[in-house]
N, C-alpha and C positions, 0 to 999 in steps of 0.2 A: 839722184843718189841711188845708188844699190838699192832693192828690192821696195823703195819707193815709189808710190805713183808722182809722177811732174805738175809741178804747180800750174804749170800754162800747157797748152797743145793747139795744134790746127787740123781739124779734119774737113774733108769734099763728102758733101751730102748730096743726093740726087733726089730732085722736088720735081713731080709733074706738071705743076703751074708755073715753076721758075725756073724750074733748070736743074745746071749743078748751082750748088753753093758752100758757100767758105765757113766756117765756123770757127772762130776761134773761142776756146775756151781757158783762162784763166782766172787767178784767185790774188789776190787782195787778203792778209792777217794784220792785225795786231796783237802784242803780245801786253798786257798789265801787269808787271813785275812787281810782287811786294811780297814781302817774310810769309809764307803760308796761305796768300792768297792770289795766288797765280790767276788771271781770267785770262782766256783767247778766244777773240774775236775770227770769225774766219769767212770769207764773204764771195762767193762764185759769179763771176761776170760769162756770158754767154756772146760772143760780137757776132752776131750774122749779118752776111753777106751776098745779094742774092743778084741775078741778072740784070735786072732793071737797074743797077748802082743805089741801089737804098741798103739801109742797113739799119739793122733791129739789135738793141741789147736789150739783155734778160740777167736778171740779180738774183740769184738765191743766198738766203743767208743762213749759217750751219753755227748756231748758238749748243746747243746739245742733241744730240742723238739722245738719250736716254730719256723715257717719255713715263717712269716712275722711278724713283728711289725711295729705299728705307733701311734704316741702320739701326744697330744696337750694341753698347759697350758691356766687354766682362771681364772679372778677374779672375781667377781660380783661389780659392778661399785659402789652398793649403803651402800655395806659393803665388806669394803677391807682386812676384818680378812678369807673371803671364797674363798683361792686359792685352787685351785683342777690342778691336774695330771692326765687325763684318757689316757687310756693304751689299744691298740688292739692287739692281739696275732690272728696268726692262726698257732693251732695246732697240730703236725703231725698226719697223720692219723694212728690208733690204740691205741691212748693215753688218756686217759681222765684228767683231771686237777682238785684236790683235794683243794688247799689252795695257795694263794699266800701273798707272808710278802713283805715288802716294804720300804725303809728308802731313805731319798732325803739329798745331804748332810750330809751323816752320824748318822741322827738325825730317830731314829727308827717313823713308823706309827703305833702309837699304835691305839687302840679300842676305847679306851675314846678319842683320836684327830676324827676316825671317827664318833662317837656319834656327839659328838659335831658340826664337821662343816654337820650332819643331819640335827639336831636340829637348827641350823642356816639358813637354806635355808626352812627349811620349818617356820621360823619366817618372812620371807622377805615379805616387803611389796605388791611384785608382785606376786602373787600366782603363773605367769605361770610360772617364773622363776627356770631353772631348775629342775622343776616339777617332771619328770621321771627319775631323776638320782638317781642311788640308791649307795651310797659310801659306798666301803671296802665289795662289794657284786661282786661275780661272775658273768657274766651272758652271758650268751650262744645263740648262735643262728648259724645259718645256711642260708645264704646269695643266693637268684635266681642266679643257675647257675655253683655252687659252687662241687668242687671234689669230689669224692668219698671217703667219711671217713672224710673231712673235717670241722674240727670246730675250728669256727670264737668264740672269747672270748672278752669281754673289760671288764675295770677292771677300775673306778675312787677312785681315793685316794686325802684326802687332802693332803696340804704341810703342814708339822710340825710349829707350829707357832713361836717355836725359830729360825727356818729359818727365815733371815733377807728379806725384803724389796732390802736392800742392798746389798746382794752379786747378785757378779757378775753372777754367773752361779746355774742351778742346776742340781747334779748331781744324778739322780733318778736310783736306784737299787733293781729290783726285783728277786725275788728267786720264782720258781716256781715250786710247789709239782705237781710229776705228777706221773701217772699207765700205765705201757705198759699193755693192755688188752690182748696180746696173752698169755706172762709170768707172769704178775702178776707181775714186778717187778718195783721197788718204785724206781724215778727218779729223782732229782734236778736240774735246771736249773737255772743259774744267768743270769738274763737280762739287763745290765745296758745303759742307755743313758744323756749325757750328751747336755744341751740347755740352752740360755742365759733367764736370770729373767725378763721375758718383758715378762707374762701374756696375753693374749689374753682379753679386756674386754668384759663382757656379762650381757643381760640384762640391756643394756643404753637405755635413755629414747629416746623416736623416737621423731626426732623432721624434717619436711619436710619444705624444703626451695625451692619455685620456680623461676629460674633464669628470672630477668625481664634484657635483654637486654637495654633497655632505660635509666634502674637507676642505672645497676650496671657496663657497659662498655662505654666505651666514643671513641670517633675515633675522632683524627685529624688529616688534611692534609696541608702538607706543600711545598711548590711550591720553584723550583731550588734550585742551591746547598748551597745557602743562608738558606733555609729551614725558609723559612717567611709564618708562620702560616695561613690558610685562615678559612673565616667563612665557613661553611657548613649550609648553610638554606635550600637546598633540598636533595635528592637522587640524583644529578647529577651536575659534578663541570665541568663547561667548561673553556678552555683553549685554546685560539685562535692563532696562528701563524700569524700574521698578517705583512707582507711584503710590503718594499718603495722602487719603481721603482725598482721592480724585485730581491731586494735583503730582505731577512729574517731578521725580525727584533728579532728574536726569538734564541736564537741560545741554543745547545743543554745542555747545562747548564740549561739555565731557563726554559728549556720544563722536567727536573726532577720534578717529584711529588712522595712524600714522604706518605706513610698512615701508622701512627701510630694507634694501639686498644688497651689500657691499662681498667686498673681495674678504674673506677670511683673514684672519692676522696667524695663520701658519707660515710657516717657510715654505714649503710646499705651495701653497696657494698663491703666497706674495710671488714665487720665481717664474711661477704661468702666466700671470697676469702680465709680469715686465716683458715674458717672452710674447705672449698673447696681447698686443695692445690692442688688437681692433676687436677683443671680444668683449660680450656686453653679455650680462645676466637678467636672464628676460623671465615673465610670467608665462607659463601654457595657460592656467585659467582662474579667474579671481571672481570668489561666489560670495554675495554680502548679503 
């Protein structure tokens, strides 16, 4: 086919212990067709042919070229029609990467979904937002540090919009055209991962809250195992053992003190705490 490499070929090798000899090279697929989770097998057979009439086959098998992936889903907070999928590949060395196709849930990613959610992020009211993302675009680079041969890919796609909100999961499948550069020979790889529908939001409005200790936490302390509330009017609560005719009038029950730090019952205090759930109101230093 046009600007295809051919699945079989015959080449004459010349070997100083044998001669010339035949080579033929061909390839062996299968494809596993199901809703969203396409696999292709694809398997290199080698026929040599040498003077003596013996003959040698050699198998390689081309499961994936991509030797890490990692992904992460987003939405943009202020339009929930722009979920996106971006995809990092790094892929093996001597390969290059031609085109990649894509479908989440069964539901193909065509060209007019990436147009669209383009043309939607660059309508967003926040210019910076997602500014440098370029969807359903290759794009290559090469990382400080990085192997020899080594190339780093990411790849963003929208989610199809008959993808629901509502399913539970999505199951993203990519197919990856690739070239081994020694042989020239055209290679497919199916990439698939599956992650639950909970989006990552991006592009929320920044909004900074500073913790006022005074309005938004409260401490009370409560004296023996009665736990009877006292006032706190300074930094320092005394508690006196006070003894008659040599015997304690105190005894170790009522020498309990109790210090509760809860969330204030302001409005204020309550709507930090909801917004702030992983914070915790701690001691710096407790002197008894």
């Amino acid at each position: 086919r046009r600007q295809q490499s051919e699945l079989a070929r015959r080449e004459t090798r010349a070997s100083a212990t044998f001669g010339e000899q035949t080579q033929h090279t061909f390839g062996v697929g299968m494809l596993f067709l199901q809703a969203g989770q396409n696999t292709i097998l694809f398997d290199t057979f080698e026929l040599l042919e040498n003077a003596h009439l013996q003959t040698q086959i050699a198998k390689s098998v081309s499961y994936s070229v991509a030797r890490h992936v990692s992904f992460f889903t987003e939405v943009v907070q202020s339009d929930s029609r722009v979920r996106l999928v971006s995809v990092e590949y790094m892929v093996e060395a001597g390969h290059v990467l031609n085109e990649i196709t894509a479908s989440v849930n069964g539901r193909a990613v065509t060209r007019e979904a990436c147009s669209r959610a383009q043309q939607r992020i660059a309508q967003l009211t926040d210019r910076t937002c997602l500014a440098g993302r370029r969807i359903c675009e290759i794009e290559t680079y090469t990382p400080p540090g990085a192997g020899s041969g080594e190339v780093w890919v990411t790849y963003t796609m929208p989610i199809p919009a008959d993808v629901g909100a509502s399913d539970d999961t999505l199951l993203v499948n990519t197919l990856l055209d690739t070239r081994d550069l020694a042989t020239g020979t055209q290679l497919f790889s199916s990439i698939k991962f599956r992650t639950p529908n909970h989006p990552r939001p991006v592009c929320t409005e920044v909004a900074v809250t500073a913790f006022n200790p005074t309005l938004f936490a409260r401490a009370t302390l409560y004296e023996s195992t009665a736990l009877r509330a006292q006032e706190l009017s300074s930094s320092t609560h005394a508690l006196s053992n006070v003894t008659v005719d040599g015997v304690a009038a105190l005894t170790m029950a009522d020498a309990l003190m109790t210090l509760v730090l809860a969330p204030a019952e302001s409005a204020d205090a309550l709507a930090y705490f909801e917004q702030n759930p992983g914070e915790r109101v701690r001691l710096d230093e407790v002197y008894m």
